[in-house]
PDB file of N, CA, C and O in Angstrom:
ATOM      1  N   UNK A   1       0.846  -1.189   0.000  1.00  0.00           N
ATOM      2  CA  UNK A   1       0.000   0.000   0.000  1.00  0.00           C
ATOM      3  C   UNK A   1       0.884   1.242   0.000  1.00  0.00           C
ATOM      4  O   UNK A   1       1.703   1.338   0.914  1.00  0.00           O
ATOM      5  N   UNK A   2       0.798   2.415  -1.122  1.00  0.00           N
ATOM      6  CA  UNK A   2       1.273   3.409  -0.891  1.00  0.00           C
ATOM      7  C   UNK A   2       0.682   4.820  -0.079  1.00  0.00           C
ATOM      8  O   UNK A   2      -0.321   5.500  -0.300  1.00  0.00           O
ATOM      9  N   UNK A   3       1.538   4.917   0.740  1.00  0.00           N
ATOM     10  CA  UNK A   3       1.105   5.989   1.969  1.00  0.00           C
ATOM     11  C   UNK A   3       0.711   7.588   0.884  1.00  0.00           C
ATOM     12  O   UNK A   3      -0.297   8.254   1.119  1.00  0.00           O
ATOM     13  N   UNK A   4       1.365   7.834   0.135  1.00  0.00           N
ATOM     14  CA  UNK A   4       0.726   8.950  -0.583  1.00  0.00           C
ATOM     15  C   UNK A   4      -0.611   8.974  -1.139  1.00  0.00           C
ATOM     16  O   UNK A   4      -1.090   7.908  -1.528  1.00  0.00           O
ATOM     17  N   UNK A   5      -1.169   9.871  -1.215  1.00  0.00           N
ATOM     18  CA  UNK A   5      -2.620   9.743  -2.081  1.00  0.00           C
ATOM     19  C   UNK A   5      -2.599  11.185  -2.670  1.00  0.00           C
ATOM     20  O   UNK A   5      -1.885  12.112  -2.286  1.00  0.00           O
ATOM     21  N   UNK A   6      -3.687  11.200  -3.860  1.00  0.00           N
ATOM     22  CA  UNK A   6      -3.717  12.190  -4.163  1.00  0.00           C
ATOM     23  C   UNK A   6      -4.868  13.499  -3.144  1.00  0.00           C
ATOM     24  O   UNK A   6      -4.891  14.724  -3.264  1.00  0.00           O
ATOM     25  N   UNK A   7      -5.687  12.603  -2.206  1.00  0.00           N
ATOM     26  CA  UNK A   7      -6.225  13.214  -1.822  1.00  0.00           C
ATOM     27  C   UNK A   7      -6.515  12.800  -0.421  1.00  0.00           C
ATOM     28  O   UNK A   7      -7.472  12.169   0.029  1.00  0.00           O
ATOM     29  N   UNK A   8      -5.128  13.462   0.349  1.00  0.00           N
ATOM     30  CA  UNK A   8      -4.838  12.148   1.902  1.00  0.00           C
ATOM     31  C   UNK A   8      -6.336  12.544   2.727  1.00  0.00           C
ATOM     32  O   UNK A   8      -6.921  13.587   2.434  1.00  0.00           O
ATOM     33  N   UNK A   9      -6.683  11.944   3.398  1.00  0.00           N
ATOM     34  CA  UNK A   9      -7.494  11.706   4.569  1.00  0.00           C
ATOM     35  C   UNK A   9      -7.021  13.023   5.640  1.00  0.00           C
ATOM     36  O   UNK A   9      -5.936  12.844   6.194  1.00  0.00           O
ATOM     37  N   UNK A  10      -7.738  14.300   5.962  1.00  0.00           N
ATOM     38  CA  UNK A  10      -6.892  15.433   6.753  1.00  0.00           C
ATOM     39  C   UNK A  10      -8.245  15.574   7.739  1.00  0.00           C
ATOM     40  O   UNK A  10      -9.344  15.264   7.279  1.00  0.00           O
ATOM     41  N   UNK A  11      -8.100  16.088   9.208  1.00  0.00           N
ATOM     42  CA  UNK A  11      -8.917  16.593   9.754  1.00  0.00           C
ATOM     43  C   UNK A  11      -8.010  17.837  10.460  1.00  0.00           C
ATOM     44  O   UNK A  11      -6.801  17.986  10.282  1.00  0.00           O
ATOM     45  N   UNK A  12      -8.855  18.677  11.287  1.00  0.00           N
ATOM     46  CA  UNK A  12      -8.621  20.096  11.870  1.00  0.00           C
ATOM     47  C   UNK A  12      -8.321  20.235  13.232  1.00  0.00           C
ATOM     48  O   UNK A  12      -9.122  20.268  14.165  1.00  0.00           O
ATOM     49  N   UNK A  13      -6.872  20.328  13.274  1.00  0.00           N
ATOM     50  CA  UNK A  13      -6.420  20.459  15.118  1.00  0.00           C
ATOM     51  C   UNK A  13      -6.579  21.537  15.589  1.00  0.00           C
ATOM     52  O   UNK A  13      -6.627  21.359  16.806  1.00  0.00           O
ATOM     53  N   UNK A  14      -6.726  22.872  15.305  1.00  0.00           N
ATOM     54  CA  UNK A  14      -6.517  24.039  15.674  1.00  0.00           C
ATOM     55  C   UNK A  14      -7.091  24.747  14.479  1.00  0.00           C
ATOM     56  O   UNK A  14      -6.965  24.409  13.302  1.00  0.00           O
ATOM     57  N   UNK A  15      -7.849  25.956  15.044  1.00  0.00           N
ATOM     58  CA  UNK A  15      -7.765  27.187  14.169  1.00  0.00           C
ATOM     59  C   UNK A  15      -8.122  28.211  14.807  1.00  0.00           C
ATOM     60  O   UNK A  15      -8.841  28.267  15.804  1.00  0.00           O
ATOM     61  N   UNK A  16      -7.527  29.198  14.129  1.00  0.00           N
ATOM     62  CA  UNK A  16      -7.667  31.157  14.921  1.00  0.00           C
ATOM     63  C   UNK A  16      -8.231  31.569  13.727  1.00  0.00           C
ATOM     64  O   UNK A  16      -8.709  30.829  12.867  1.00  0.00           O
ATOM     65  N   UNK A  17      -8.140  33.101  13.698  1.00  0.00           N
ATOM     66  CA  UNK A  17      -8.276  33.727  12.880  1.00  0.00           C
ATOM     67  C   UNK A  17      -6.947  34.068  11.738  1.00  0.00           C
ATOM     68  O   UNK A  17      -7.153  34.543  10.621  1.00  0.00           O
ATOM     69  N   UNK A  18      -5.756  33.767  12.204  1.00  0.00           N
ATOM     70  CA  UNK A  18      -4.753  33.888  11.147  1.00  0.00           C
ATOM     71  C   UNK A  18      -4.458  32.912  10.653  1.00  0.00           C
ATOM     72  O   UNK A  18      -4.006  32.999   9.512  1.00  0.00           O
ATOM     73  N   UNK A  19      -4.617  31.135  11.475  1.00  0.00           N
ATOM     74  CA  UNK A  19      -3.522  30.281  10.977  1.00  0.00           C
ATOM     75  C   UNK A  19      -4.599  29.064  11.221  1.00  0.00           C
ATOM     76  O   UNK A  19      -5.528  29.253  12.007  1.00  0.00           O
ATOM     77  N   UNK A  20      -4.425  27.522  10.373  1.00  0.00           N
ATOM     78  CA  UNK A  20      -5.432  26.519  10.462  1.00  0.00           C
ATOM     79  C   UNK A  20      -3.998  25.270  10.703  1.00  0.00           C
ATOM     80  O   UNK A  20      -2.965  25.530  10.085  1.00  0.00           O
ATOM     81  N   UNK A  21      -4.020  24.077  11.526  1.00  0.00           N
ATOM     82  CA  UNK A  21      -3.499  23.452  11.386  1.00  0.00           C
ATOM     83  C   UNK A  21      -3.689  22.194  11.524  1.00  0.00           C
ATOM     84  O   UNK A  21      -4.080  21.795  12.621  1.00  0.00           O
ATOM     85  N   UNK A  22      -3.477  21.315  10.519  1.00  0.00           N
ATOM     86  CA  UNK A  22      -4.090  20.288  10.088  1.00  0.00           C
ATOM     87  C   UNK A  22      -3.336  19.190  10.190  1.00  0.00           C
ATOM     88  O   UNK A  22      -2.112  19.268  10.294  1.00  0.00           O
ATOM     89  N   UNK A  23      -4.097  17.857  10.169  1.00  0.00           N
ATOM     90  CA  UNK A  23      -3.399  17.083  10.362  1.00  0.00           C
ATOM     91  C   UNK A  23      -3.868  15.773   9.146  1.00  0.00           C
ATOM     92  O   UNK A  23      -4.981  15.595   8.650  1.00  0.00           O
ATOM     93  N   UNK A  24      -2.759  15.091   8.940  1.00  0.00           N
ATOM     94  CA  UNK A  24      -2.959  14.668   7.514  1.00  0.00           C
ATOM     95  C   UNK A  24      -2.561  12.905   7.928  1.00  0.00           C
ATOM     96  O   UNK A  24      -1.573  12.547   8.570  1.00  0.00           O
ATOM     97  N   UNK A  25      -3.476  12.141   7.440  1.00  0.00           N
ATOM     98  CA  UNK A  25      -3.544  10.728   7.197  1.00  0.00           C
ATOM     99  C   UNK A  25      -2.408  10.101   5.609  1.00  0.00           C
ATOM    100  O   UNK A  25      -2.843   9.612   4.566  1.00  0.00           O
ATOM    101  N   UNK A  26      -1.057  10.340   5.950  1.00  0.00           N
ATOM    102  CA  UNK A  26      -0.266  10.046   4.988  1.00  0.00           C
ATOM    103  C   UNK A  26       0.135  11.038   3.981  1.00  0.00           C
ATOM    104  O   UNK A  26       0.169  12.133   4.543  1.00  0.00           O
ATOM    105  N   UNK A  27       0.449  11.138   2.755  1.00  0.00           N
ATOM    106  CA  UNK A  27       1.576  12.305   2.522  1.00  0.00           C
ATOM    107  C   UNK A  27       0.882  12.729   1.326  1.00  0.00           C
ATOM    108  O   UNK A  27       0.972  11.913   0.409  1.00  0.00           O
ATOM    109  N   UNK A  28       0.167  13.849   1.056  1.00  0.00           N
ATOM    110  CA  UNK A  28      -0.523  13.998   0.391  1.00  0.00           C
ATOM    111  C   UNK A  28       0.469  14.574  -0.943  1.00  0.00           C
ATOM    112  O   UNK A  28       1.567  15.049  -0.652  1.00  0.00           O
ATOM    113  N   UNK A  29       0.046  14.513  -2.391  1.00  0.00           N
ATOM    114  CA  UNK A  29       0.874  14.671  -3.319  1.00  0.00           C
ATOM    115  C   UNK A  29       1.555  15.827  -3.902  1.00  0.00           C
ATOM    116  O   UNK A  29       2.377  15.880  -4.817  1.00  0.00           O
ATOM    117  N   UNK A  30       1.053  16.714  -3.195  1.00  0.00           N
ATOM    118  CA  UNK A  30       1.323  17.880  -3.762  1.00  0.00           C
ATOM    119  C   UNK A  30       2.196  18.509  -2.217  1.00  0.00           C
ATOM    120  O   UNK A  30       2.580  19.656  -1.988  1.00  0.00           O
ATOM    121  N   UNK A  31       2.280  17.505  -1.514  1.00  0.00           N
ATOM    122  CA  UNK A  31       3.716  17.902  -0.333  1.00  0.00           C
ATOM    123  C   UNK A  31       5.013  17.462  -0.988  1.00  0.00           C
ATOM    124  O   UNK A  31       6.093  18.051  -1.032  1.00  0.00           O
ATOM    125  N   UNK A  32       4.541  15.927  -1.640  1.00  0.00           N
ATOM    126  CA  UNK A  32       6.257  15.370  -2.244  1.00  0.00           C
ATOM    127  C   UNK A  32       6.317  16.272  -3.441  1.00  0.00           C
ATOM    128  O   UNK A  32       7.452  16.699  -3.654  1.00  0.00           O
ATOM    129  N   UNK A  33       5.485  16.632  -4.191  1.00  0.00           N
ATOM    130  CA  UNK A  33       6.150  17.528  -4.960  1.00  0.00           C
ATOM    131  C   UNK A  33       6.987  18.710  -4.733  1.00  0.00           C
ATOM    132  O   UNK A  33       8.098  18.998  -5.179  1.00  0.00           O
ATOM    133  N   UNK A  34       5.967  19.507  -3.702  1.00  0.00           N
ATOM    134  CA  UNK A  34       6.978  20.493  -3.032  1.00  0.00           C
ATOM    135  C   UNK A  34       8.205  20.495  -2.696  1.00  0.00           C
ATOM    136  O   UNK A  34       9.039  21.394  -2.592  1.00  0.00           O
ATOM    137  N   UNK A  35       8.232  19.096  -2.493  1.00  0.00           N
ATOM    138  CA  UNK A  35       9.828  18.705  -1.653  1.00  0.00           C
ATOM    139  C   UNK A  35      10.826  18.606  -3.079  1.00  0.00           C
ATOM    140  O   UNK A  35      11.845  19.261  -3.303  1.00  0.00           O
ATOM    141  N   UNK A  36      10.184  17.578  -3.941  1.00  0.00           N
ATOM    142  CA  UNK A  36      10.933  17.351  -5.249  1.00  0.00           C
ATOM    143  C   UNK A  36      11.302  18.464  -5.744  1.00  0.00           C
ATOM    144  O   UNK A  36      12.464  18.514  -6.144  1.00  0.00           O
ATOM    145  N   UNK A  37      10.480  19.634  -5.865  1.00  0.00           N
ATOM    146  CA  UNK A  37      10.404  21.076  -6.986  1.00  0.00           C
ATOM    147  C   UNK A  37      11.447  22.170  -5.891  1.00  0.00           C
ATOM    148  O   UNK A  37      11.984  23.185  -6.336  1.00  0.00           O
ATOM    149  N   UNK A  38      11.571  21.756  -4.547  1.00  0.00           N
ATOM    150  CA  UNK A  38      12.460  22.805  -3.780  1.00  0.00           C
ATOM    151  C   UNK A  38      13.977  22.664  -3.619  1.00  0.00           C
ATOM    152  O   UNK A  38      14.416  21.645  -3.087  1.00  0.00           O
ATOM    153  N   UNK A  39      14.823  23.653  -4.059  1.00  0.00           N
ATOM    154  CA  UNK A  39      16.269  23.264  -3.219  1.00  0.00           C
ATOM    155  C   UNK A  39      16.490  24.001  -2.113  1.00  0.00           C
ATOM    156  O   UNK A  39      16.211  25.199  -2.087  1.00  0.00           O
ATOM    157  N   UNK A  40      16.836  23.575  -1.435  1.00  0.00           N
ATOM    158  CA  UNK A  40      17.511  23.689   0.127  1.00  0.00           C
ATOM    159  C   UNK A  40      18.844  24.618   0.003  1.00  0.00           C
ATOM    160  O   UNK A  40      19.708  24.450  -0.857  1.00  0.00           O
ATOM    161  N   UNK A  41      18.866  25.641   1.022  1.00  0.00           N
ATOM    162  CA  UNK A  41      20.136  26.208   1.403  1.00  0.00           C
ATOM    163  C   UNK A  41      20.259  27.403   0.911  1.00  0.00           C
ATOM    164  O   UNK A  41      19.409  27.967   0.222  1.00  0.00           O
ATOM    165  N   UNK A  42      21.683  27.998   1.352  1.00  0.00           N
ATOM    166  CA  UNK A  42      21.706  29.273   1.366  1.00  0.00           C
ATOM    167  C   UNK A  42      23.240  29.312   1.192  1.00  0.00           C
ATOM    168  O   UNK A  42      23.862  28.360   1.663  1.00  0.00           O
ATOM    169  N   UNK A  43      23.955  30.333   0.549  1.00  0.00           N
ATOM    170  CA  UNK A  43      25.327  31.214   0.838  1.00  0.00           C
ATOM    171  C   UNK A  43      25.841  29.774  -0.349  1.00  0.00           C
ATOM    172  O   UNK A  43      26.402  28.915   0.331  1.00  0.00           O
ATOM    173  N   UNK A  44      25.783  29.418  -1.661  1.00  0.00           N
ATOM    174  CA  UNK A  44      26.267  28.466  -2.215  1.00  0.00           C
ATOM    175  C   UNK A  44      26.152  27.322  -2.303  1.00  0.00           C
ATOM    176  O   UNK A  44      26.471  26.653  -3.287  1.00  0.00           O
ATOM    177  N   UNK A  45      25.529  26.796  -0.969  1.00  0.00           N
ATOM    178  CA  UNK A  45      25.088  25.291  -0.691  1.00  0.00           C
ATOM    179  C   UNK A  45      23.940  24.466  -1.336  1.00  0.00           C
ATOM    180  O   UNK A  45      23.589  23.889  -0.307  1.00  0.00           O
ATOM    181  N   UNK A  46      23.566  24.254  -1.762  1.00  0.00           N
ATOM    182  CA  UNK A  46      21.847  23.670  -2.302  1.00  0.00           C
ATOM    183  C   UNK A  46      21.749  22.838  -2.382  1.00  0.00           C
ATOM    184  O   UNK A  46      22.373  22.420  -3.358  1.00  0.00           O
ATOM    185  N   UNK A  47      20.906  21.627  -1.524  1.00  0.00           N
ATOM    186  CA  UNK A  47      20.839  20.241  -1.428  1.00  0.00           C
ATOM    187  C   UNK A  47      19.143  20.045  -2.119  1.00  0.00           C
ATOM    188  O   UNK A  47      18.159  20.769  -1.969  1.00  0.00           O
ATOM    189  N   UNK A  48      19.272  19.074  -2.715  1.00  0.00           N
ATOM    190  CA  UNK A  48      18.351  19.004  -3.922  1.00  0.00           C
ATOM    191  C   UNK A  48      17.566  17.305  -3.204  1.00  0.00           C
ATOM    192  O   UNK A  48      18.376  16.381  -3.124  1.00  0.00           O
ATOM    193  N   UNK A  49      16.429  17.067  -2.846  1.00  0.00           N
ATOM    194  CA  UNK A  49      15.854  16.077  -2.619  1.00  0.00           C
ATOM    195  C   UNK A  49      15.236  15.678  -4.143  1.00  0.00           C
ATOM    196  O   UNK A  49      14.448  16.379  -4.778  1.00  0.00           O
ATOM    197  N   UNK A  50      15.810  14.330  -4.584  1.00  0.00           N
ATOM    198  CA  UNK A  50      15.292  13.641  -6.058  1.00  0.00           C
ATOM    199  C   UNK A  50      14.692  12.782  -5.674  1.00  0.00           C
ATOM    200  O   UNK A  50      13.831  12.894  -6.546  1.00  0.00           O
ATOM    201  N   UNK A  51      14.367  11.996  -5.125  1.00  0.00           N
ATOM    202  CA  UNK A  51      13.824  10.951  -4.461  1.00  0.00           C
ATOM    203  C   UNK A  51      12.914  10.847  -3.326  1.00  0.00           C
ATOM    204  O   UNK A  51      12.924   9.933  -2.502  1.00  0.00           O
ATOM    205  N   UNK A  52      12.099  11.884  -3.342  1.00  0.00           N
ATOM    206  CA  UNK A  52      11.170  12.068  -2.350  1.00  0.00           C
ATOM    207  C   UNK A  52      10.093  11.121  -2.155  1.00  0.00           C
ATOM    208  O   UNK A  52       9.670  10.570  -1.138  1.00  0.00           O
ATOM    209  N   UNK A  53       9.724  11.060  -3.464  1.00  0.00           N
ATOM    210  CA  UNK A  53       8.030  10.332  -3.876  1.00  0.00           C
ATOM    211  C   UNK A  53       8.310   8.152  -2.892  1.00  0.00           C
ATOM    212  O   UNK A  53       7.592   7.389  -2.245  1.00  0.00           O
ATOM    213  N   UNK A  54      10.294   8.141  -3.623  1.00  0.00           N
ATOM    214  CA  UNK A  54      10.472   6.692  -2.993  1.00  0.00           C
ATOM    215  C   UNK A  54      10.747   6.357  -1.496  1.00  0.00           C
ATOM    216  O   UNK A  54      10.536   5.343  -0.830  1.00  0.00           O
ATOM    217  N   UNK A  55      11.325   7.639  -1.187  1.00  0.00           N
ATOM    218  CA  UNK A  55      10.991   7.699   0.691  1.00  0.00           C
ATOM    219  C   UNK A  55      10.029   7.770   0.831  1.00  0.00           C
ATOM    220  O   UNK A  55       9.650   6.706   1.321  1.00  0.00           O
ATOM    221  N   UNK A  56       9.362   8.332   0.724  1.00  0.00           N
ATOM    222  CA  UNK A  56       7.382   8.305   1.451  1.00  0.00           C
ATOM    223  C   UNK A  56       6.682   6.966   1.531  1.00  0.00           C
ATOM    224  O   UNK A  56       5.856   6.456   2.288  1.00  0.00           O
ATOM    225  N   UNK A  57       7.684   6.417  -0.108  1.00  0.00           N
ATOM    226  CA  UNK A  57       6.758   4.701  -0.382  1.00  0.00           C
ATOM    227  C   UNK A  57       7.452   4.062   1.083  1.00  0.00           C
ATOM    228  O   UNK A  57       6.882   3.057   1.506  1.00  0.00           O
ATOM    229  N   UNK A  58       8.258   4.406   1.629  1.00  0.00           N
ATOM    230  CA  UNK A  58       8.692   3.723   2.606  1.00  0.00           C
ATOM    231  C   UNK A  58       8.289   3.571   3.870  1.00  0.00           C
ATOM    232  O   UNK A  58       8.412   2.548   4.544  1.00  0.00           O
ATOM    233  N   UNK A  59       7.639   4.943   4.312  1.00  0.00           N
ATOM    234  CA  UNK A  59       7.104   4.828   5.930  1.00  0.00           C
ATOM    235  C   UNK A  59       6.239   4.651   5.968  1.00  0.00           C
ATOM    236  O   UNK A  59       5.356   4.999   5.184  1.00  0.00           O
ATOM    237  N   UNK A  60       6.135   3.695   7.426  1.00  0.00           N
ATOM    238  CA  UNK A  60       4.487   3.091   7.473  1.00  0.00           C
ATOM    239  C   UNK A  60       3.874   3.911   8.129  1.00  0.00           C
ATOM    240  O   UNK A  60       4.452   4.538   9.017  1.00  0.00           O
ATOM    241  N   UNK A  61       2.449   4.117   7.826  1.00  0.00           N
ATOM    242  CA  UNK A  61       1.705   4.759   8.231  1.00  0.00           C
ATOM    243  C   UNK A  61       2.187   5.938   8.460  1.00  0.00           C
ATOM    244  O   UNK A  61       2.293   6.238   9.649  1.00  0.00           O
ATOM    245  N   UNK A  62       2.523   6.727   7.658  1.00  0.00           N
ATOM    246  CA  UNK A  62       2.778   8.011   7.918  1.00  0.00           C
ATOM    247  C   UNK A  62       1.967   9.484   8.245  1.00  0.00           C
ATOM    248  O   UNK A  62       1.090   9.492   7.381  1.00  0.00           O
ATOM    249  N   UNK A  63       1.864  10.336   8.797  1.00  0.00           N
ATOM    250  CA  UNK A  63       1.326  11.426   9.017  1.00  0.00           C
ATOM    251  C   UNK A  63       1.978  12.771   9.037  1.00  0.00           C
ATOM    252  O   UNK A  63       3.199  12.923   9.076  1.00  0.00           O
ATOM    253  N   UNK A  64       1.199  13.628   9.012  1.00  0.00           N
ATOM    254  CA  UNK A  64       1.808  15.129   8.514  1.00  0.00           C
ATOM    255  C   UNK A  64       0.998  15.920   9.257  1.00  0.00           C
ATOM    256  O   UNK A  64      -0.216  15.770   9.399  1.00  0.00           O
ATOM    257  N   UNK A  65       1.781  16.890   9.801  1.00  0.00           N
ATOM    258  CA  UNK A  65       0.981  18.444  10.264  1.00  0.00           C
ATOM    259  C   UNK A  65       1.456  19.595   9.207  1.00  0.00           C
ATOM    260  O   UNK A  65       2.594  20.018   9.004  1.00  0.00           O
ATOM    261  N   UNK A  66      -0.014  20.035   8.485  1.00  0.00           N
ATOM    262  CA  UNK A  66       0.842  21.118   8.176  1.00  0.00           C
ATOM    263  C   UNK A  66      -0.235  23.059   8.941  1.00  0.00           C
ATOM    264  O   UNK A  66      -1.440  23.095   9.187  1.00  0.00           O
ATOM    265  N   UNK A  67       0.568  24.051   9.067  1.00  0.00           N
ATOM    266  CA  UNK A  67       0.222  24.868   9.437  1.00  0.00           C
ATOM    267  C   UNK A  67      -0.128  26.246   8.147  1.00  0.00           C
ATOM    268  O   UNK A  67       0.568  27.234   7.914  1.00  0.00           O
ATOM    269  N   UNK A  68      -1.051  25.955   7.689  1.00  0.00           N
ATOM    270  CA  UNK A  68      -1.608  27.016   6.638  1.00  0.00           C
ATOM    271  C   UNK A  68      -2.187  28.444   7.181  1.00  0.00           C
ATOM    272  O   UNK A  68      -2.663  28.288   8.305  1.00  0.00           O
ATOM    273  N   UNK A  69      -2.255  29.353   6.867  1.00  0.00           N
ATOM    274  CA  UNK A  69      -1.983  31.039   6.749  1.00  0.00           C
ATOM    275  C   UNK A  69      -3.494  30.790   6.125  1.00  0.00           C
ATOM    276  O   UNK A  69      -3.710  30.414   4.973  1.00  0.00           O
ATOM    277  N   UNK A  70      -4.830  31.177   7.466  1.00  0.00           N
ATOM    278  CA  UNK A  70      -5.994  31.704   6.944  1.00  0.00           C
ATOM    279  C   UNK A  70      -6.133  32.949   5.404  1.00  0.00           C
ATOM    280  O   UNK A  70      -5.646  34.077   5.332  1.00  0.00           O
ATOM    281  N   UNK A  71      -6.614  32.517   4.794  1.00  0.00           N
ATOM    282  CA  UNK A  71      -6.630  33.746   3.413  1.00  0.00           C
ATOM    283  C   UNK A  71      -7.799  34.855   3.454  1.00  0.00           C
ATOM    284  O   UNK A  71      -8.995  34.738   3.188  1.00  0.00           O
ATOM    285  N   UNK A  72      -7.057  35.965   3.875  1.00  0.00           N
ATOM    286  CA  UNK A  72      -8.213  37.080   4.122  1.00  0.00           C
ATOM    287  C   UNK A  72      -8.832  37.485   3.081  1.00  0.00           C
ATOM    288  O   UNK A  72      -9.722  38.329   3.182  1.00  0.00           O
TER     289      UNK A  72
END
């Protein structure tokens, strides 16, 4: 079974008026992309994750918090 989906399983731990934070039933697809499409670092350094999508196939049962910025 792969822990990614395109459309993970999320419910709602917290919310204010500025910020919502959620919690996610495995790694939803458009996080490993983020990770794939970002390089890392600063002052010359840039570490490049290529292999994101085959780590994720790896952990069991995985979960995610992420903290999203209410949109005024």
């Amino acid at each position: 079974m792969m822990p990614s989906t395109k459309k993970a399983d999320k419910s709602l731990v917290l919310a204010d008026e500025h910020f919502t934070i959620w919690k996610y039933k495995g790694v939803p697809e458009e996080v490993i992309s983020f990770f794939e499409e970002t390089n890392w670092g600063s002052a010359g350094a840039v570490y490049e994750r290529k292999n994101s999508s085959e780590l994720v196939r790896q952990l069991k049962d995985p979960y995610l918090f992420a903290i999203m910025k209410v949109k005024l």
